[in-house]
LOLUMDREN-968996 format. One record per residue: x, y, z of N, C-alpha, C in turn. Coordinates in Angstrom, 1 decimal. Example, Ala and Ser with C-alpha at 12.3 -4.5 7.8 and 13.67 -1.06 7.14 Angstrom:
LOLUMDREN-968996
{{13.2, -5.7, 7.8}, {12.3, -4.5, 7.8}, {13.2, -3.3, 7.8}}
{{12.8, -2.2, 7.1}, {13.7, -1.1, 7.1}, {12.9, 0.0, 7.9}}
This chain:
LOLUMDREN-968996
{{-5.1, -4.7, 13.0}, {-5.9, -5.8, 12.4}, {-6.5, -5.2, 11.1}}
{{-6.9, -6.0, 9.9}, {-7.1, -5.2, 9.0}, {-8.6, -5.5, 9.1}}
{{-9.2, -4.5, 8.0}, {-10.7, -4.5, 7.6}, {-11.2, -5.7, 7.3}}
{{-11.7, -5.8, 7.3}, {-13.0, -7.0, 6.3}, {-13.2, -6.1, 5.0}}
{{-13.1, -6.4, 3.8}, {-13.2, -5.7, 2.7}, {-14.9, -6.3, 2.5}}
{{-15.4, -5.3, 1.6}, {-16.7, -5.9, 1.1}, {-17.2, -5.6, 0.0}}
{{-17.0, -7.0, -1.3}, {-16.6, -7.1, -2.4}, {-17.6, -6.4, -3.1}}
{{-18.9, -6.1, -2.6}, {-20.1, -5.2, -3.3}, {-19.3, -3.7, -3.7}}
{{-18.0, -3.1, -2.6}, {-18.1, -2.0, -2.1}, {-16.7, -1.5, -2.7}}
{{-15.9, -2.6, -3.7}, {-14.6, -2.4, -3.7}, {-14.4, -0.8, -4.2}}
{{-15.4, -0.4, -5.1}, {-14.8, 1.3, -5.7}, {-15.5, 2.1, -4.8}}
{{-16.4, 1.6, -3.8}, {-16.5, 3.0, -3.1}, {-15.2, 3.9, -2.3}}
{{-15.3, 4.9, -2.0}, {-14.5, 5.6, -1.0}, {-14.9, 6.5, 0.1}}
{{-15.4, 6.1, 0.8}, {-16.5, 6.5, 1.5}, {-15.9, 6.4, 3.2}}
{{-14.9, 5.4, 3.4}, {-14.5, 5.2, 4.5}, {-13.4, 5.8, 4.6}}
{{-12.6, 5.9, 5.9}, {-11.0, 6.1, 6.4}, {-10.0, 5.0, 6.0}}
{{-10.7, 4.0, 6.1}, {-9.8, 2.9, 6.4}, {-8.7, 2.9, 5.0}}
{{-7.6, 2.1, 5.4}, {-6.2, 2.7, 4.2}, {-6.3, 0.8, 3.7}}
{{-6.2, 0.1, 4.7}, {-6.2, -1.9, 4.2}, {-7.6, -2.1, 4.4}}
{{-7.6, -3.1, 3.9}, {-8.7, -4.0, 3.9}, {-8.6, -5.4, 3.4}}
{{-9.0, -6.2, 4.4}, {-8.4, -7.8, 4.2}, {-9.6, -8.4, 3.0}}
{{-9.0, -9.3, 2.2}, {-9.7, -9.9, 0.8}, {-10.4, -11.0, 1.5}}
{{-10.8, -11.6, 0.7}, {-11.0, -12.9, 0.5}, {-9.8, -13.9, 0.7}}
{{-9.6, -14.8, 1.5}, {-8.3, -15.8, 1.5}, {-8.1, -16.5, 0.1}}
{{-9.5, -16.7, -0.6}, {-9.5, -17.3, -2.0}, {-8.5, -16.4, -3.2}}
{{-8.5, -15.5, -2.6}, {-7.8, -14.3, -3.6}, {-6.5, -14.1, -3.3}}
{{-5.7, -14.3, -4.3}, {-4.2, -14.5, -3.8}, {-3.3, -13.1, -4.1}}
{{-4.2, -12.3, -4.7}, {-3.7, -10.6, -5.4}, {-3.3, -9.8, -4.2}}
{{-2.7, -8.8, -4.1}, {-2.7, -7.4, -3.3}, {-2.8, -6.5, -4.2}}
{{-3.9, -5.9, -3.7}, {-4.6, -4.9, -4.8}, {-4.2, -3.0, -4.0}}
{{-3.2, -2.3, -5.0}, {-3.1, -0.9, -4.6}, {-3.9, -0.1, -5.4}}
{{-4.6, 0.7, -4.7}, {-5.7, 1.7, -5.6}, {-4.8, 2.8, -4.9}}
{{-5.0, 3.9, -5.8}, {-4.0, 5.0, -5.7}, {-5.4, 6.1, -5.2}}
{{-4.9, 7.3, -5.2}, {-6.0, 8.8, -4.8}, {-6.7, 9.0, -5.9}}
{{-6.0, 8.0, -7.4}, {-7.1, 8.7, -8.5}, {-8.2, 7.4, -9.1}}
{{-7.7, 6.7, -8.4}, {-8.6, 5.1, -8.0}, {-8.4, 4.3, -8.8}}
{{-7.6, 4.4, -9.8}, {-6.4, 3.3, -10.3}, {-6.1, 2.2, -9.2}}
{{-6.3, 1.0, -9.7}, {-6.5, -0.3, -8.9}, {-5.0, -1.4, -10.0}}
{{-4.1, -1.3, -9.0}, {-3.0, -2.3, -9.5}, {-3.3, -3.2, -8.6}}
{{-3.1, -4.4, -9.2}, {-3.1, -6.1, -8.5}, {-1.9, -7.2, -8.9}}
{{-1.4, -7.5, -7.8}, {0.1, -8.3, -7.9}, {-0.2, -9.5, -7.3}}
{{0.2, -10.6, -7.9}, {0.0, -11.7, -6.4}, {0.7, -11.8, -5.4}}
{{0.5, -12.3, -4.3}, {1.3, -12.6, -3.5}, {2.6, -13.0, -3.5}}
{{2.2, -14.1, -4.2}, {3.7, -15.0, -3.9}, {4.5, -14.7, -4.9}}
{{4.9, -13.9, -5.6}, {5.7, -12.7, -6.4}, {6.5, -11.4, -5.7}}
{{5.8, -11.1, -4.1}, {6.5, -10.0, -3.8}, {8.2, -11.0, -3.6}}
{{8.7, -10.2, -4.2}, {10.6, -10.4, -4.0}, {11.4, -10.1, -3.0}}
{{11.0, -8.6, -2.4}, {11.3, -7.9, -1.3}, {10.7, -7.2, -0.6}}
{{10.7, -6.1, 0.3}, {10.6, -5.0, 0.8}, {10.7, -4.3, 1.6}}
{{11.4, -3.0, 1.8}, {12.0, -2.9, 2.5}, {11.0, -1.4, 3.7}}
{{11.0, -1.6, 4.4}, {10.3, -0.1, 5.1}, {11.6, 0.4, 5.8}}
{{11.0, 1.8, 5.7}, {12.6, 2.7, 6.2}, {11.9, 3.9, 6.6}}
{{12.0, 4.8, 7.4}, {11.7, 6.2, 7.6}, {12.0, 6.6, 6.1}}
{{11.1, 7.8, 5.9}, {10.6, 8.6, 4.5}, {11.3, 9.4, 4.3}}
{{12.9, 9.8, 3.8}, {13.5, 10.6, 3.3}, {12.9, 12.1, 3.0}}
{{12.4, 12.3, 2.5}, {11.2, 13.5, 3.0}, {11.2, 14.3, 3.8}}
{{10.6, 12.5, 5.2}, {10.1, 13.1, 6.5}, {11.0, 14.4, 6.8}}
{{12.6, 14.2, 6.8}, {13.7, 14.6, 7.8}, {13.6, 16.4, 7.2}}
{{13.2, 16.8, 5.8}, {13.3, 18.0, 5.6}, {11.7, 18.5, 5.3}}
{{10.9, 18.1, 5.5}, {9.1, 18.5, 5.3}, {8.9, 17.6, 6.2}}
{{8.3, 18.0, 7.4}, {7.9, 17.9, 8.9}, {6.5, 17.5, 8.4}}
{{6.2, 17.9, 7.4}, {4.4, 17.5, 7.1}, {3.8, 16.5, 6.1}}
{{5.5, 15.7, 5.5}, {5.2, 14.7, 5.1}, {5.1, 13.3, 5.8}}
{{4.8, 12.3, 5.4}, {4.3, 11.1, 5.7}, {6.0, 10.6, 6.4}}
{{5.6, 9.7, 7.4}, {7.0, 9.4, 8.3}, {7.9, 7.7, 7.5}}
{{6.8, 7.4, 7.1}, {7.5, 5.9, 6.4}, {7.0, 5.8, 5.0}}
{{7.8, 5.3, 5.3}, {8.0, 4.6, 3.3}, {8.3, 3.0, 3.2}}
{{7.3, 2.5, 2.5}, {7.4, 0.9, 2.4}, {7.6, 1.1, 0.5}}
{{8.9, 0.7, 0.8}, {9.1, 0.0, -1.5}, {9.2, -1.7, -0.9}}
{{8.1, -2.1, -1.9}, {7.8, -3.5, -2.4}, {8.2, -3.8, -4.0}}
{{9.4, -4.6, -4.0}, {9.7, -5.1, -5.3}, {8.9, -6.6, -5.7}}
{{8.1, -6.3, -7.2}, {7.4, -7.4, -7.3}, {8.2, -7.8, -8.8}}
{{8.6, -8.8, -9.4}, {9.3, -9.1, -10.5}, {9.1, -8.4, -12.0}}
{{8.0, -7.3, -11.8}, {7.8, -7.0, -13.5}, {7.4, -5.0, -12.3}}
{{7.1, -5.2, -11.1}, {6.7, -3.7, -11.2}, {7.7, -2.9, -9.4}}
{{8.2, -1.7, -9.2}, {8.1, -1.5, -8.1}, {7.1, -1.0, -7.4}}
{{6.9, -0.8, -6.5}, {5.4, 0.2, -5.8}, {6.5, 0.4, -4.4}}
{{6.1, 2.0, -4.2}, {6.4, 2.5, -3.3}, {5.2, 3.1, -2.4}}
{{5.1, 3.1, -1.1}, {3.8, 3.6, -0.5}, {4.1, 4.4, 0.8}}
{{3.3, 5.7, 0.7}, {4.1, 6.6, 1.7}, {2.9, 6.7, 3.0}}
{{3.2, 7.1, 4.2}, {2.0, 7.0, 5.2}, {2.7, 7.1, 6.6}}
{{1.6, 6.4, 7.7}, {1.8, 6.2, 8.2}, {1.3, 4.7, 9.3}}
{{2.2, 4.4, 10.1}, {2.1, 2.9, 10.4}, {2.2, 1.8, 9.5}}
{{3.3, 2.0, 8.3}, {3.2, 1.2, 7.6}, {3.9, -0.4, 7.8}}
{{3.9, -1.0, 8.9}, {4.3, -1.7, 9.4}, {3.2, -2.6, 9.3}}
{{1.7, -2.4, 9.4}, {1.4, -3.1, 9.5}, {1.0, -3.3, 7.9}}
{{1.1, -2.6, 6.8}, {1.2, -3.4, 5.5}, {1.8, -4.0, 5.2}}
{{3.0, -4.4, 6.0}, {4.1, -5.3, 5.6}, {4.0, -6.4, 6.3}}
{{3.2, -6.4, 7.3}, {2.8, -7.8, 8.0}, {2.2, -8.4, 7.3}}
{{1.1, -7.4, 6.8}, {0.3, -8.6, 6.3}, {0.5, -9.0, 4.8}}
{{1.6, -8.7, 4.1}, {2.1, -8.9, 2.9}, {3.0, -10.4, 3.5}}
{{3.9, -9.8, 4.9}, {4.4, -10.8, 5.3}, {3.9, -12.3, 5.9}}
{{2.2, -11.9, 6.1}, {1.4, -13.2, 6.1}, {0.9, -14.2, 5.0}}
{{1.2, -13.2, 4.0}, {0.6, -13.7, 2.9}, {-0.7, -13.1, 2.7}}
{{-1.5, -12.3, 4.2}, {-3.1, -11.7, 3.5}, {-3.3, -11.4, 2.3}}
{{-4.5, -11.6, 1.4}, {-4.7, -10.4, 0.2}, {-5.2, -9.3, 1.2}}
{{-4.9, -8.4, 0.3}, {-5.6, -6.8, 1.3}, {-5.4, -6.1, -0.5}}
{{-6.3, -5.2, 0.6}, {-6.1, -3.8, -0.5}, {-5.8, -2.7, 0.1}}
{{-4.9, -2.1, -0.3}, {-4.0, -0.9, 0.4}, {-4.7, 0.3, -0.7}}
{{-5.5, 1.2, 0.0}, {-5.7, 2.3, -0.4}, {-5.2, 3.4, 0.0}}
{{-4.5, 4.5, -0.8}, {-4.0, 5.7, -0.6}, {-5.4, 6.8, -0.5}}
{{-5.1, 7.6, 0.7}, {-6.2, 8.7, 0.8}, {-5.7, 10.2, 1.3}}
{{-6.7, 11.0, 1.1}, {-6.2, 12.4, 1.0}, {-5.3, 12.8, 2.3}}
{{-4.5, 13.3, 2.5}, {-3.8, 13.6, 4.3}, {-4.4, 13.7, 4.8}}
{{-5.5, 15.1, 4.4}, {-6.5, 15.7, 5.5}, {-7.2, 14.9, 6.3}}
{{-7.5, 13.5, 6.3}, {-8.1, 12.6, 6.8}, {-7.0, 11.5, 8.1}}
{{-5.8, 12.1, 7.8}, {-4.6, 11.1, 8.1}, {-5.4, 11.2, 9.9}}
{{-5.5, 12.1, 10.2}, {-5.9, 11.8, 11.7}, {-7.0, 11.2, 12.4}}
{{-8.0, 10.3, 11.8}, {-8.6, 9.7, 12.2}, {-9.2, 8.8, 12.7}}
{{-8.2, 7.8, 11.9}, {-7.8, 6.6, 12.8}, {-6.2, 6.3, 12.7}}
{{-5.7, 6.5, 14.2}, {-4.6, 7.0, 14.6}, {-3.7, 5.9, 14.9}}
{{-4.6, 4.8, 15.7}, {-3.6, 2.9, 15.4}, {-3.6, 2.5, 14.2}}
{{-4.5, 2.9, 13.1}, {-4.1, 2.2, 12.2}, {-3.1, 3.1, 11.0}}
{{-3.0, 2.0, 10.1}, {-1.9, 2.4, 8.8}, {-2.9, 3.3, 8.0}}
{{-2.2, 4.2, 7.9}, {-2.6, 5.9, 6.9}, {-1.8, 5.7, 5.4}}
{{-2.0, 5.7, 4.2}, {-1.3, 5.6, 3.1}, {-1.8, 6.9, 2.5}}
{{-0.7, 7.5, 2.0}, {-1.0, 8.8, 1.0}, {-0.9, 8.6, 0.2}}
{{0.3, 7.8, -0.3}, {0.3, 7.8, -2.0}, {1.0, 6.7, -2.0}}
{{0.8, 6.0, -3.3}, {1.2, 4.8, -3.9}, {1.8, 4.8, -5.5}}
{{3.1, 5.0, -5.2}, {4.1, 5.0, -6.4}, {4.0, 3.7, -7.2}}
{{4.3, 3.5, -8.8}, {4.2, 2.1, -9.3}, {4.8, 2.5, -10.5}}
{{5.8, 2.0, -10.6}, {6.6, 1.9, -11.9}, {6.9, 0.5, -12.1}}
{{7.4, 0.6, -13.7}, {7.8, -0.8, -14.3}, {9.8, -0.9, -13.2}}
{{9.8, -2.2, -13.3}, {11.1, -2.7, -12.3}, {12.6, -2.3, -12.7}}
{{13.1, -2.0, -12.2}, {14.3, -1.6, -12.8}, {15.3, -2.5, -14.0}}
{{14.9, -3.5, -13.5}, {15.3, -4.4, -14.7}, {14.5, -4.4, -16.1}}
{{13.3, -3.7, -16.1}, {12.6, -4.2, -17.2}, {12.7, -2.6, -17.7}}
{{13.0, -1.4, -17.3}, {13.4, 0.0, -17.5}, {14.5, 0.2, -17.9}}
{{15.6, -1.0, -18.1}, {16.7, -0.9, -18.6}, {16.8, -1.8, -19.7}}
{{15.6, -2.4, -20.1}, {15.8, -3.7, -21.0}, {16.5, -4.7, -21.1}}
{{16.2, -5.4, -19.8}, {17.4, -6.5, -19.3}, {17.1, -6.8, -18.6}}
């Protein structure tokens, strides 16, 4: 289940929590990265995405076990963690959320929920090839 975000509080970092559910009035998903860089995409723009075990995982035992790439029509974002299943639910519900990436050393904290370490974001492959 995701957080209740609380819009006084959006730059703090002060908690564990990796999602946090928006406002329904807000139609963005907002990725803030470890250096607190805040990207925001709308919803109804995500195109795909796909979650897969973390290529990584299989040769560093100490990286993150999944990997969710979300293709949105001008950007990719890749996000590494774990239980990333439930960011894709709620991308798949349509929630706004904010997915925040946080340091590992914290990864064990809260253990049901989704853990994000890092959050990749480049321009789309179509627009990196000028076309």
């Amino acid at each position: 289940m995701l957080k209740r975000a609380i819009a006084t509080d959006r730059g703090a970092d002060t908690s564990s929590g990796c999602i946090a559910e928006k406002s329904h009035d807000c139609q963005l998903v907002d990725f803030v990265g470890q250096d607190g860089h805040c990207h925001s995409f709308p919803l109804a723009q995500v195109v795909h995405c796909v979650l897969e075990k973390n290529p990584a995982f299989q040769k560093q035992t100490d990286s993150p076990p999944d990997r969710l790439a979300i293709a949105f029509p001008t950007h990719d974002v890749v996000v590494l963690g774990w239980n990333l299943k439930l960011v894709r639910d709620a991308l798949d519900l349509r929630k706004p959320a904010v997915v925040r990436a946080r340091n590992v050393r914290y990864a064990e904290i809260e253990d049901k929920q989704a853990f994000v370490t890092e959050i990749i974001i480049t321009a789309a492959q179509s627009l990196s090839k000028g076309g």
